[in-house]
C-alpha positions in Angstrom: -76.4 64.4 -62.6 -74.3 61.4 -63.5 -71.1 61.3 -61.4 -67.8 61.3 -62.8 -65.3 58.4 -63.4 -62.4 60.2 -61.1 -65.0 61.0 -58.4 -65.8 56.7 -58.2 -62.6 56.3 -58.2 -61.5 57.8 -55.3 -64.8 57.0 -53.3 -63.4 53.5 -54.2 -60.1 54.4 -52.6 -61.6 56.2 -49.7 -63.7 53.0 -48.9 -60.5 50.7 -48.8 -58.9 53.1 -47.0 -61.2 52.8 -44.1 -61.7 49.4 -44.2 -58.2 48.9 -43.8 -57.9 51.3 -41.2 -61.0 49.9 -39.2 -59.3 46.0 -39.4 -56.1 47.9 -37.9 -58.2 49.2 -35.4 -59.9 46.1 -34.3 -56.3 44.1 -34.6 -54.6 47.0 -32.6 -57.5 46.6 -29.8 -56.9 43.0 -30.0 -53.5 43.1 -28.8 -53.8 45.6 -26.6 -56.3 43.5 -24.8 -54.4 40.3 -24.7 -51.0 42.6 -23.3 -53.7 43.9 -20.9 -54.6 40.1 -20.1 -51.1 39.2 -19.7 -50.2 42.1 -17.6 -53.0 40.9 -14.9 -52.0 37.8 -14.8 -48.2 38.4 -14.2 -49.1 41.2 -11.6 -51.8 38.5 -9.6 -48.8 35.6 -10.3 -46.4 38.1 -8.6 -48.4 39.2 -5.9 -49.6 35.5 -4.9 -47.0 33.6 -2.5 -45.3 30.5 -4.0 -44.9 27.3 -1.8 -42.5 27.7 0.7 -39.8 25.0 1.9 -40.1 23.8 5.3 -38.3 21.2 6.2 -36.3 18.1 4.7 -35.2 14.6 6.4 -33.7 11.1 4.8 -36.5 8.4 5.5 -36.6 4.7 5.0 -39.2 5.3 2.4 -38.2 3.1 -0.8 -39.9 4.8 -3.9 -41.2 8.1 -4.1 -44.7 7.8 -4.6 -47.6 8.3 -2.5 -49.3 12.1 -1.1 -49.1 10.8 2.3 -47.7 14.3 4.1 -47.1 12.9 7.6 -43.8 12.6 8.4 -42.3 9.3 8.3 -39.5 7.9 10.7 -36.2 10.0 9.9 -32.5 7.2 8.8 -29.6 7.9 9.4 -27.6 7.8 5.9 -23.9 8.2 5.4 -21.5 8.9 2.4 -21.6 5.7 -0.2 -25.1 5.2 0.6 -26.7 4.5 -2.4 -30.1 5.0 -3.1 -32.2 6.9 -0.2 -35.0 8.7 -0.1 -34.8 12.4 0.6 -38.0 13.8 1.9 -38.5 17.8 1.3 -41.6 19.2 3.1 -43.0 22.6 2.2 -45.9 24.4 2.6 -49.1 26.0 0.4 -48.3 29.9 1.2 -51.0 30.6 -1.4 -54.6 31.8 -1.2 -55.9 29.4 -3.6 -55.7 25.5 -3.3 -53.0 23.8 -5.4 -52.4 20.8 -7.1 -50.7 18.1 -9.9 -47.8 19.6 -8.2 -44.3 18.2 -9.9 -40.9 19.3 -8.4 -37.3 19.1 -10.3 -34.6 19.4 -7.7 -31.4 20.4 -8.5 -28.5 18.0 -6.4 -24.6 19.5 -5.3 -21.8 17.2 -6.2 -21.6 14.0 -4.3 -25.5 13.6 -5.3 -26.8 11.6 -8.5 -30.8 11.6 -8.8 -32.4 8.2 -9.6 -35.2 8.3 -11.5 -38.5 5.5 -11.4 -41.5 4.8 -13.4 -44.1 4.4 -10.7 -47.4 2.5 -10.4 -49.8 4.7 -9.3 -52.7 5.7 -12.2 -52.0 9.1 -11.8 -48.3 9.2 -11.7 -48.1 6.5 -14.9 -46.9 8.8 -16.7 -43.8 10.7 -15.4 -44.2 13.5 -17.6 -47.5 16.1 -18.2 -48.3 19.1 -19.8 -45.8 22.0 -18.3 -45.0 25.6 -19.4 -42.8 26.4 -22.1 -39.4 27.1 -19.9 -39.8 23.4 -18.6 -40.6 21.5 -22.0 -37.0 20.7 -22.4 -36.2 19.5 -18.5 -39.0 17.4 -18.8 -38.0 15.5 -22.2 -34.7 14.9 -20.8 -36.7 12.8 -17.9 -39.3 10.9 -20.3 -35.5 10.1 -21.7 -34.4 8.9 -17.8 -37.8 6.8 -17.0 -37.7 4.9 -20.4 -34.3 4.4 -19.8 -35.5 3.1 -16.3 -38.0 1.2 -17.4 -36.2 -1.0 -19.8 -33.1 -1.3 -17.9 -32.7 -3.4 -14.3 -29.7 -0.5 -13.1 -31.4 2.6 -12.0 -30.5 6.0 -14.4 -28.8 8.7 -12.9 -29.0 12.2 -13.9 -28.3 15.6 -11.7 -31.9 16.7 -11.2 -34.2 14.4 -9.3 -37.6 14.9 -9.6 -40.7 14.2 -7.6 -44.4 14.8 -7.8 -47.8 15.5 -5.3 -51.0 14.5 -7.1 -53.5 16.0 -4.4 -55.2 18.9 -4.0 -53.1 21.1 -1.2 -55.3 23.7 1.1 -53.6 27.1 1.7 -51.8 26.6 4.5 -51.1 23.0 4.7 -47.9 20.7 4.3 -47.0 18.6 1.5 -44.1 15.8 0.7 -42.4 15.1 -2.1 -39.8 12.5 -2.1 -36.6 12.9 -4.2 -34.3 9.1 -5.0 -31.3 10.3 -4.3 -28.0 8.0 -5.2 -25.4 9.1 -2.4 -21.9 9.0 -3.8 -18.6 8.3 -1.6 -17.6 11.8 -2.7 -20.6 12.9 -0.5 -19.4 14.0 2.6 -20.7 14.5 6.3 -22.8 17.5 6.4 -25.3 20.1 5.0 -26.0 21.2 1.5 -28.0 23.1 -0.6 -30.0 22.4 -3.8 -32.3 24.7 -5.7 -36.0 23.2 -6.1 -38.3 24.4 -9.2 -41.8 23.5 -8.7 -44.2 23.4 -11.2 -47.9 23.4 -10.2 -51.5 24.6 -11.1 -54.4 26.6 -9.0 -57.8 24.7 -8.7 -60.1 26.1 -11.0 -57.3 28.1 -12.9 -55.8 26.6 -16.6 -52.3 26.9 -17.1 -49.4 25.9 -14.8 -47.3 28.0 -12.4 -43.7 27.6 -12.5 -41.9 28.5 -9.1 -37.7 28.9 -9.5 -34.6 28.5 -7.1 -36.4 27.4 -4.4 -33.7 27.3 -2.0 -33.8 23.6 -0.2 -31.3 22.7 2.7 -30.6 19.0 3.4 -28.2 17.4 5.9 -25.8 14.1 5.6 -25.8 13.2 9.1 -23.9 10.2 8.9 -24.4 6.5 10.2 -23.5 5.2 13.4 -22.2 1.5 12.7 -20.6 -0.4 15.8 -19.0 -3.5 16.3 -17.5 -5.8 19.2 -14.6 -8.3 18.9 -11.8 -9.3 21.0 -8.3 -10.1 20.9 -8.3 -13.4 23.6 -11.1 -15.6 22.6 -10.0 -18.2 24.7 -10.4 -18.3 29.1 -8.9 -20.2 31.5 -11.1 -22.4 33.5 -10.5 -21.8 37.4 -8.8 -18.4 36.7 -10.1 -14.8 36.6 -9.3 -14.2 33.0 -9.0 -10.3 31.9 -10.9 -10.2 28.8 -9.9 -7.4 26.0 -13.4 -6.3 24.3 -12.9 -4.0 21.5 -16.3 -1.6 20.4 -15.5 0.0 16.8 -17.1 2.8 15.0 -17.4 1.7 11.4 -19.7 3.9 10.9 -18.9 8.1 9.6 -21.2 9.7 12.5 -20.1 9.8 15.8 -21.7 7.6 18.5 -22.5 9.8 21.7 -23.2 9.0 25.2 -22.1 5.5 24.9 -22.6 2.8 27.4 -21.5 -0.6 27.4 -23.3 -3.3 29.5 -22.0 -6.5 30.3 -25.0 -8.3 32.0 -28.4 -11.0 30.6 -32.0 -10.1 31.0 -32.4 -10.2 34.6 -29.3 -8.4 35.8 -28.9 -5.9 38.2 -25.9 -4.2 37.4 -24.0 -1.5 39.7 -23.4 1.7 38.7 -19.7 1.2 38.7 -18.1 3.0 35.6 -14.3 1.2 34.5 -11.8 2.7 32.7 -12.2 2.3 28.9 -9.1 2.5 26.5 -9.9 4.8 23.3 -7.7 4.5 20.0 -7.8 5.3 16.6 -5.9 4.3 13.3 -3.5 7.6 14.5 -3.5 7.9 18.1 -4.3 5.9 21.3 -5.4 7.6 24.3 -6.3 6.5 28.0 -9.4 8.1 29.6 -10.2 7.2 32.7 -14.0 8.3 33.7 -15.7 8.6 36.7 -17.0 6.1 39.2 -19.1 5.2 41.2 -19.6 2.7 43.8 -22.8 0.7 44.7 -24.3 1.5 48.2 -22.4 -1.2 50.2 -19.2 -0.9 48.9 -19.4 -4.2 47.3 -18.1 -6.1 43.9 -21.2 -7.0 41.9 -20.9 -10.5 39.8 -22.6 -11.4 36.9 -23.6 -15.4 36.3 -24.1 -17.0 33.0 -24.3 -20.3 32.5 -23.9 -22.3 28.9 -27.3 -24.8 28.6 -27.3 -27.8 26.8 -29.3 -25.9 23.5 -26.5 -22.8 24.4 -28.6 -20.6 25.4 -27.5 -18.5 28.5 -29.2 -18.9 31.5 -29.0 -16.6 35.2 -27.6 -18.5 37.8 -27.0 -17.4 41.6 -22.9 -17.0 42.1 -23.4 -20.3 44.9 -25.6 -22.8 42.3 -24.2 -24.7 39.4 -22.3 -21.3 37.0 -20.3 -21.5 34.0 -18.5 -18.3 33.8 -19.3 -15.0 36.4 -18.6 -11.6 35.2 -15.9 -10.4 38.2 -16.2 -6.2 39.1 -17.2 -3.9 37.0 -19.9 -4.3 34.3 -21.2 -0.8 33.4 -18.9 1.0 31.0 -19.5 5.3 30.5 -17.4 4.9 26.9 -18.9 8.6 26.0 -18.0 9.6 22.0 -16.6 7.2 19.5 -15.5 8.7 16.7 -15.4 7.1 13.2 -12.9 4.5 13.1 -12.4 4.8 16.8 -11.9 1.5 19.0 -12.6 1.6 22.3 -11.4 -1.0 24.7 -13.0 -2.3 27.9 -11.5 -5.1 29.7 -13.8 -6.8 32.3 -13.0 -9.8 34.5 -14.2 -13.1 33.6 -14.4 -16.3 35.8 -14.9 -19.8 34.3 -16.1 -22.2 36.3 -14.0 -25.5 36.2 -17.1 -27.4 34.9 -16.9 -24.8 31.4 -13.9 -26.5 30.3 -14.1 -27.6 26.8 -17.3 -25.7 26.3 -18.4 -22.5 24.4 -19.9 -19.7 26.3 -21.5 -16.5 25.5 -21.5 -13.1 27.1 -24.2 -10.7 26.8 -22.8 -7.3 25.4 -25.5 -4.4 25.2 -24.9 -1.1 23.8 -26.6 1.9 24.5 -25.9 5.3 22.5 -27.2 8.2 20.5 -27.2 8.2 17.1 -26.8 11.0 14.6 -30.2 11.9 14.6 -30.3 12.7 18.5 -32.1 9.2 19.1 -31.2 6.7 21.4 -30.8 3.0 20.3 -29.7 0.2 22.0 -28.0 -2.9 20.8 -27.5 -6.5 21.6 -24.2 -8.5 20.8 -23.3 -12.2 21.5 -19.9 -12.4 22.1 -18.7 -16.6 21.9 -15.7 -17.6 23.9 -14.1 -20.3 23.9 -13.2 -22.1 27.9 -9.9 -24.1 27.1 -10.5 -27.8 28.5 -7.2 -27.2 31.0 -4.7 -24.5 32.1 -2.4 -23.2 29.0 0.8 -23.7 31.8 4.2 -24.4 30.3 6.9 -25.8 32.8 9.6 -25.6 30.3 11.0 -23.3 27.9 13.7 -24.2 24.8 16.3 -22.6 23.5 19.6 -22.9 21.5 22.9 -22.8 23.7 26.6 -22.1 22.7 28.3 -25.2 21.7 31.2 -24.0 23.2 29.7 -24.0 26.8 27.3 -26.6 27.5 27.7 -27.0 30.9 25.2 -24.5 32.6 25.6 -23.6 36.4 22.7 -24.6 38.0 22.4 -20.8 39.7 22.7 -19.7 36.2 19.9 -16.7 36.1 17.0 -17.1 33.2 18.7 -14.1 31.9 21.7 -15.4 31.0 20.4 -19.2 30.2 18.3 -18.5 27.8 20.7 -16.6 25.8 19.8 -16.9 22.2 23.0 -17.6 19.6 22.9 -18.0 15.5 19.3 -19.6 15.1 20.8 -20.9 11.6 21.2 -24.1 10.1 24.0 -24.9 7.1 22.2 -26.5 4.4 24.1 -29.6 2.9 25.9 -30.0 6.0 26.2 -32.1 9.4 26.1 -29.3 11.9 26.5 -30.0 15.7 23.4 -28.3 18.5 23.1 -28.2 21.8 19.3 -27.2 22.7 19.1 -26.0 26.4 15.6 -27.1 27.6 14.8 -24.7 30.7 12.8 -25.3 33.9 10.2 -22.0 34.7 8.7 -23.6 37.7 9.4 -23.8 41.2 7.5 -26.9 41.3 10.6 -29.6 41.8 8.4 -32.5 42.0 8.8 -32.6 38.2 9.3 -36.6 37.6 10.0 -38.8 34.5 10.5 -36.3 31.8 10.5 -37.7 28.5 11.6 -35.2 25.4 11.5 -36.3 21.1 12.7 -33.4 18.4 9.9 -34.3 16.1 10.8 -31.6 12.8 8.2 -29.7 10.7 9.8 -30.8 7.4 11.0 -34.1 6.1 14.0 -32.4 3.9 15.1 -31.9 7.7 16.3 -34.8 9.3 17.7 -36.2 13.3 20.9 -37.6 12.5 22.4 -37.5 16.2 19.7 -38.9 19.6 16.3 -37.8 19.3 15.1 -38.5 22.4 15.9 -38.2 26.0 14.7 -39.2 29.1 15.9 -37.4 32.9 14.1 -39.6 36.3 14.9 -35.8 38.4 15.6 -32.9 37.0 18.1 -31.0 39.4 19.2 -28.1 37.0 17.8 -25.9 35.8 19.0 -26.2 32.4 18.8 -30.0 30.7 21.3 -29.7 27.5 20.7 -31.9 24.5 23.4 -32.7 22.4 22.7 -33.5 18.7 23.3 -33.5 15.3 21.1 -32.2 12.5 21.4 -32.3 8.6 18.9 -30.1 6.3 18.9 -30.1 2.4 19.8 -27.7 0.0 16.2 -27.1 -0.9 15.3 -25.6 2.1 17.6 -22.7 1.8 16.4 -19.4 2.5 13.2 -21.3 4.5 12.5 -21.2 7.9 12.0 -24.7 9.9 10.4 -25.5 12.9 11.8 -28.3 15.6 9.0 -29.2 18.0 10.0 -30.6 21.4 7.6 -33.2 23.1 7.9 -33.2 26.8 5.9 -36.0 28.8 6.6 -35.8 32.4 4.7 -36.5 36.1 3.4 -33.3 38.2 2.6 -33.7 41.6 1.9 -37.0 40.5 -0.4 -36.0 37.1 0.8 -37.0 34.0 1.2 -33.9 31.6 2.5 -33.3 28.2 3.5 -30.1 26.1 5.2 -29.4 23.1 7.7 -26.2 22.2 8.8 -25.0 19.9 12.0 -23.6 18.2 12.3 -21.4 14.5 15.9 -22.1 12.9 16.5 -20.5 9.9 18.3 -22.6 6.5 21.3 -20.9 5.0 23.2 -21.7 2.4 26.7 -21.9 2.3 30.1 -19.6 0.9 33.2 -21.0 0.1 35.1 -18.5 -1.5 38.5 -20.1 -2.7 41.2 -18.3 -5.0 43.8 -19.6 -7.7 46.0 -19.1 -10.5 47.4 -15.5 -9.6 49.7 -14.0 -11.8 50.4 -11.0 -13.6 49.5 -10.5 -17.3 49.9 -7.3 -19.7 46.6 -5.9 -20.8 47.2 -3.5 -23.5 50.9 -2.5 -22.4 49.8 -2.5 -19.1 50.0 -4.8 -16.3 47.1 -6.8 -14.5 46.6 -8.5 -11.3 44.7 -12.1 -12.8 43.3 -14.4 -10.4 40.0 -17.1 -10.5 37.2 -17.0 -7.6 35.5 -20.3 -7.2 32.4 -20.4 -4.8 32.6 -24.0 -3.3 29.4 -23.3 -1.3 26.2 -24.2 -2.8 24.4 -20.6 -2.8 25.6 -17.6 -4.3 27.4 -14.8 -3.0 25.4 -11.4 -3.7 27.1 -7.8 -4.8 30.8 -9.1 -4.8 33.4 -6.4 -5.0 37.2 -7.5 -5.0 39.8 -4.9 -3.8 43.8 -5.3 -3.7 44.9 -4.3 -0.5 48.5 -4.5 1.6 49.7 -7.7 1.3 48.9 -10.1 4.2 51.7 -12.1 5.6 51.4 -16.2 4.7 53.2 -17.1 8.1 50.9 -14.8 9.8 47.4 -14.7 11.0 44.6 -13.1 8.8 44.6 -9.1 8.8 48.5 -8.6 9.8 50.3 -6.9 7.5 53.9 -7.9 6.7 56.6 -5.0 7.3 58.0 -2.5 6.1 61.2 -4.4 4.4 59.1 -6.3 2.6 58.9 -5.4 -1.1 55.7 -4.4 -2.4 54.6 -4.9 -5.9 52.9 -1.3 -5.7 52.9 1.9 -4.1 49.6 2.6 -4.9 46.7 0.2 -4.8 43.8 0.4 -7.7 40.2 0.7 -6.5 38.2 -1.4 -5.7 36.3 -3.4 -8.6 32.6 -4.7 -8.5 32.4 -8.3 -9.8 28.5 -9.0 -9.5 27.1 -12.3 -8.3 29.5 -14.8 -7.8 27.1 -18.2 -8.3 28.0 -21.3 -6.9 30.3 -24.0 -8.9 31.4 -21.3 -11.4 34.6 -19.8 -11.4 35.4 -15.9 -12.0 38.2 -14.2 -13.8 39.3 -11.2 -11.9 41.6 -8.2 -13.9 42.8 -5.5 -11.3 45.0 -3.2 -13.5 48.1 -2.2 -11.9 50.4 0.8 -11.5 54.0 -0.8 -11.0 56.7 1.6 -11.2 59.8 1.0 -13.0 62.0 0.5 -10.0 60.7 -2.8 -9.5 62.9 -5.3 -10.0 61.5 -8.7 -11.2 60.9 -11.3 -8.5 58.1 -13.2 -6.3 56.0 -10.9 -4.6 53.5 -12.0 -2.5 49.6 -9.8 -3.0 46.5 -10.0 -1.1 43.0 -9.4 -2.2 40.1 -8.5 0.0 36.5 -10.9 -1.5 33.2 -8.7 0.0 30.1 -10.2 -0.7 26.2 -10.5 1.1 24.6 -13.7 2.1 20.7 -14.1 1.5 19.6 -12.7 4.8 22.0 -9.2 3.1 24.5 -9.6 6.1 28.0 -8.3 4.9 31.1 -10.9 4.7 34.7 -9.9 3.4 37.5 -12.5 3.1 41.3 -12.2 3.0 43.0 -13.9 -0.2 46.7 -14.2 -0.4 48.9 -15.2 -3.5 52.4 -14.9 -5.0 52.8 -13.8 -7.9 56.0 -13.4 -10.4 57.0 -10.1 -11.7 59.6 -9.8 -15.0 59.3 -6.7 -16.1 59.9 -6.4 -20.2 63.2 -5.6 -21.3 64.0 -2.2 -23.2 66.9 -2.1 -25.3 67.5 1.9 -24.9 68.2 1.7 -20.9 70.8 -1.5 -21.5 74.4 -1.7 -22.9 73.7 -2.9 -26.1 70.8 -0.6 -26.5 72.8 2.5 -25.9 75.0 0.9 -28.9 72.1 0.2 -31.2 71.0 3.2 -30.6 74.5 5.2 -31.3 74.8 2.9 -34.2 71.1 3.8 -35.7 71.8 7.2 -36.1 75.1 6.8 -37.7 74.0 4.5 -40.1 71.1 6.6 -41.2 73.4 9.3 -41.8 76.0 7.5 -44.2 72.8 6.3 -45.8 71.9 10.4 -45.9 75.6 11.3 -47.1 75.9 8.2 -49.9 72.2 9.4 -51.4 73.7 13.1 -51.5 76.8 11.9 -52.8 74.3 9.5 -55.8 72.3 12.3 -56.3 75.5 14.9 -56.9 77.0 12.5 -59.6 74.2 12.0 -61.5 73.5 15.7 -61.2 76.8 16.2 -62.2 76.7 13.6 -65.6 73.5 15.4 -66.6 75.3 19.0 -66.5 78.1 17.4 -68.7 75.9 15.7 -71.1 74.5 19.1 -72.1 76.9 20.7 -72.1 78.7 18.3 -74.5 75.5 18.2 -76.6 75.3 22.2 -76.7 79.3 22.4 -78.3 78.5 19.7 -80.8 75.3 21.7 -82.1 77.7 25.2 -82.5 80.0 22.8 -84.3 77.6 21.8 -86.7 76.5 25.1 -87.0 79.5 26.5 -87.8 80.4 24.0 -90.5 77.6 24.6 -92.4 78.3 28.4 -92.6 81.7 27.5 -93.8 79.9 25.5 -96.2 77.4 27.6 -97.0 80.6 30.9 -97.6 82.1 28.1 -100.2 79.7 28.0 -102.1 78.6 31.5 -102.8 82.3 32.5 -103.1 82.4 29.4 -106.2 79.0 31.0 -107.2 81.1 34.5 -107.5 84.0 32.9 -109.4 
């Protein structure tokens, strides 16, 4: 029987309908399937250990390349590095092996990764293949190493990165190694960064990313020591004490520290000496503990200078150049960072070292801040004077006034020092006291010459002197000395040249004196008198510096009148009359220069009781010199006083001024009296013009009553 249309059409219907529920199906298991996959893989990712992080040290390790796991020899590194090379070991917790192994730590502040394009084949190229969360870190490094590559400066960015290219056994240690750019921010200490590893299992597609790995590194700080000294120079024949200074540069400290003072083949006592310790804010005596050697004696070291300079051992009794006297072991202990530590240890110079330059073995022995002990070598030069640095004599400048100088006269009060200055421009008068410090009489044929440091300084008076015996104590020598203006505000230097006998040996030495060059103030006053400023009266004088430098932060000041018979500073009496009772303050005037005279204005408060007359006024001048010392001067003037004249206190004025009112008030009355009459003519000229008009008026009615009364006739 032949099927109908509406039954084919839904068979039709029925068929897509399956269809389209069996593709759901299959699409439905499909996912299901790869959520399942998924799911297995995150549950064997979680329950597999990641690498673990073991242990990190700085090492002298240049670029970080290489899969070399065994620990290399730890550095010391301190803040302001630079580059270094920051190992970070950890370990293969997992059950399967591991490899292509790439890690991206993250660095604190103080910390700037420096990224490199290495050699090796399989580290060419920086960047691989990672999982999707680490695309983005990993472009921003292709970025870096092109950057690197093309550039000669290394690029800094804040996560450094480091890779392992070999295959690492569960269980085992690997290395990577992070270039690290240590700032000066970067401090002494330890820090924390977070490491994110990225890695693959052997056998297994696909990476494993490993986050926050916590990583703990330490700045341990360097250990940087130096030696100098303050006294370079010994004294032949003489135990010389010999200031060594040991400073910490470094920003670690140095512990346990022992300073030698001995050559190869030394045996040096255990004697321990007291060291001095300071730093840049305190400075401290410690004294440690000693010990003597077994016989109670004083050890000596011998070195002796060869002709090539190397140092040689002698015996104390052969042929030495300089022996190291006492002590030669030093226990210093801890030196901080910028600590100094001072040792002072005897030196002899043989008489045969004179003129020569020595060295003295210096060796170091300390711990580091790693915990290691390192020992280190310094050649310290010195210098062995070719003869004693003895002065007989000592100069100094004496009071002209009192040149004659008891011969018991004690050092004390001898060499007492007066005004080291000299006046520029001028001939000045010295006397230079040139003092014995010996006890040595048999001091023959002393010859002394002034010799000056500058030729704008010049000898005008002897120069040169020359005693047989000296039997004072004090030799005075009388001069004269000129220096020019251009020297002023410069120091100058006289050097004394003594030649004299010994004990019969010739010797010669030079000293020296500092004298400073001033300039000099002349402060002279003139034309005083009084002047009205704006109806009010002014003190007016001129200042005129005559000196040939200028006179700093004048100030001028009127004060009580300072008698003219009198000496400076006394003030005249009481019966004197004064041109004021009270005395304007005191006025600020500037820099007076040299050669250039000053108009001074004091205004004044004069009463009116003063009569007019000469009255005699004193200003005090306070000014500074170069050096800022303070100077006031005393000028004195007369000045004459005529007060103006008012007419309404005298005679006449008491007239004028009787007479000015009167006259102004006839002038009043006669302009009352003008204005009344001519009031008075206007009022009549009306009036006369008002009767003429009723005149008028009444004619014309008359005239008008005419001629109505002709009209009516």
């Amino acid at each position: 029987m032949p099927l109908s249309k509406a039954f084919l059409a839904d068979r039709k219907k029925f068929h897509f309908i399956l269809v389209v529920f069996i593709v759901l199906l299959l699409a439905l298991s499909s996912i299901l399937q790869t959520r399942y996959n998924q799911i297995i893989d995150s549950y064997a990712q979680l329950t597999e250990k990641i690498p673990g992080f073991q242990d990190s040290y700085w090492t002298d390790k240049t670029v970080a390349a290489g899969n070399d796991s065994n620990k290399l020899e730890e550095k010391e590194v301190g803040p302001g590095e630079g580059v270094a090379t920051l190992a970070i070991v950890l370990v293969n917790k997992a059950q399967s092996d591991i490899s292509a192994i790439k890690g991206y730590l993250s660095l604190p502040n103080g910390f700037e990764a420096v990224e490199r394009r290495y050699g090796n084949s399989d580290t060419e190229s920086t960047v691989t293949s990672l999982s999707n969360n680490s695309n983005m870190l990993l472009n921003n490094i292709n970025g870096l190493v092109a950057n690197s590559s093309s550039n000669m400066q290394p690029n800094i960015s804040n996560v450094a990165f480091a890779s392992h290219d070999s295959i690492v056994r569960p269980g085992n240690q690997f290395t990577l190694y992070f270039d690290i750019y240590i700032t000066n921010k970067a401090k002494v200490g330890t820090y924390q960064g977070n490491l994110e590893l990225v890695y693959s299992k052997v056998l297994t597609s696909g990476d494993i990313t490993a986050k926050d790995i916590p990583i703990f590194f330490r700045v341990p700080g360097k250990v940087i020591l130096d030696v100098d000294t303050k006294n370079q120079y010994l004294t032949p024949s003489k135990v010389n004490k010999l200031s060594i200074d040991v400073v910490n540069k470094g920003s670690a400290d140095a512990n346990g520290v022992i300073i030698t003072i001995s050559n190869d083949n030394d045996n040096t006592a255990e004697n321990l000496a007291p060291v001095t310790r300071s730093s840049p804010t305190k400075s401290v005596q410690q004294i440690n503990s000693t010990s003597s050697t077994p016989d109670n004696t004083t050890s000596a070291t011998t070195i002796s200078s060869t002709d090539d300079g190397n140092i040689d051992n002698n015996s104390t009794t052969g042929s030495s150049s300089i022996t190291t006297v006492g002590t030669q072991k030093f226990d210093v202990g801890v030196i901080g960072p910028n600590q100094i530590v001072s040792i002072d240890p005897s030196i002899y110079p043989a008489t045969s070292a004179a003129g020569t330059l020595q060295n003295l073995n210096i060796q170091i022995s300390y711990g580091n801040a790693l915990g290691n002990r390192e020992t280190i070598n310094y050649n310290l030069g010195l210098m062995i004077t070719s003869e004693p640095k003895e002065s007989n004599f000592n100069v100094y400048l004496q009071n002209i006034d009192n040149i004659n100088i008891n011969s018991n006269q004690s050092k004390s009060n001898a060499a007492n020092s007066y005004d080291k200055t000299i006046t520029a421009g001028s001939i000045e008068n010295f006397v230079f006291g040139i003092q014995k410090t010996t006890t040595d009489n048999d001091i023959q044929d002393l010859v002394i010459a002034i010799q000056p440091s500058s030729e704008s300084i010049k000898i005008l008076g002897p120069s040169r002197w020359s005693f047989d015996n000296i039997n004072n104590n004090v030799l005075p020598l009388n001069t004269t000395v000129f220096a020019s203006s251009d020297l002023i505000g410069k120091p100058v230097q006289l050097n004394f040249n003594l030649d004299y006998i010994l004990n019969g040996v010739a010797k010669s030495e030079t000293l020296e004196l500092g004298l400073y060059v001033d300039g000099k103030i002349t402060i002279r006053a003139y034309d005083f008198e009084i002047n009205v400023v704006g109806d009010e009266p002014n003190l007016v004088l001129n200042l005129l510096n005559e000196g040939n430098v200028d006179a700093l932060f004048t100030t001028a000041e009127m004060i009580p009148p300072i008698s003219t018979n009198m000496p400076s500073g006394i003030a005249v009496n009481n019966t004197t009359l004064k041109l004021v009772e009270e005395y304007p303050p005191m006025q600020y005037l500037g820099d007076l220069a040299e050669n250039s005279p000053l108009p001074v204005n004091i205004p004044l408060k004069i009463p009116n009781s003063t009569e007019p007359g000469d009255y005699p006024v004193s200003v005090k001048i306070s000014y500074k010199d170069n050096l800022r010392n303070d100077h006031q001067l005393i000028v004195n003037g007369t000045v004459n006083y005529s007060p103006e004249v008012d007419d309404a206190n005298s005679d006449t004025g008491l007239f004028s001024g009787l007479l000015g009112p009167i006259i102004i008030l006839v002038i009043i009355l006669l302009i009352g009296i003008i204005a009344y009459v001519i009031v008075r003519r206007i009022q009549k000229k009306r009036n006369s013009q008002r009767i003429g008009t009723q005149d008028h008026q009444n004619t014309d009615s008359e005239d008008d009553l005419d001629s109505i009364l002709r009209d009516n006739d």
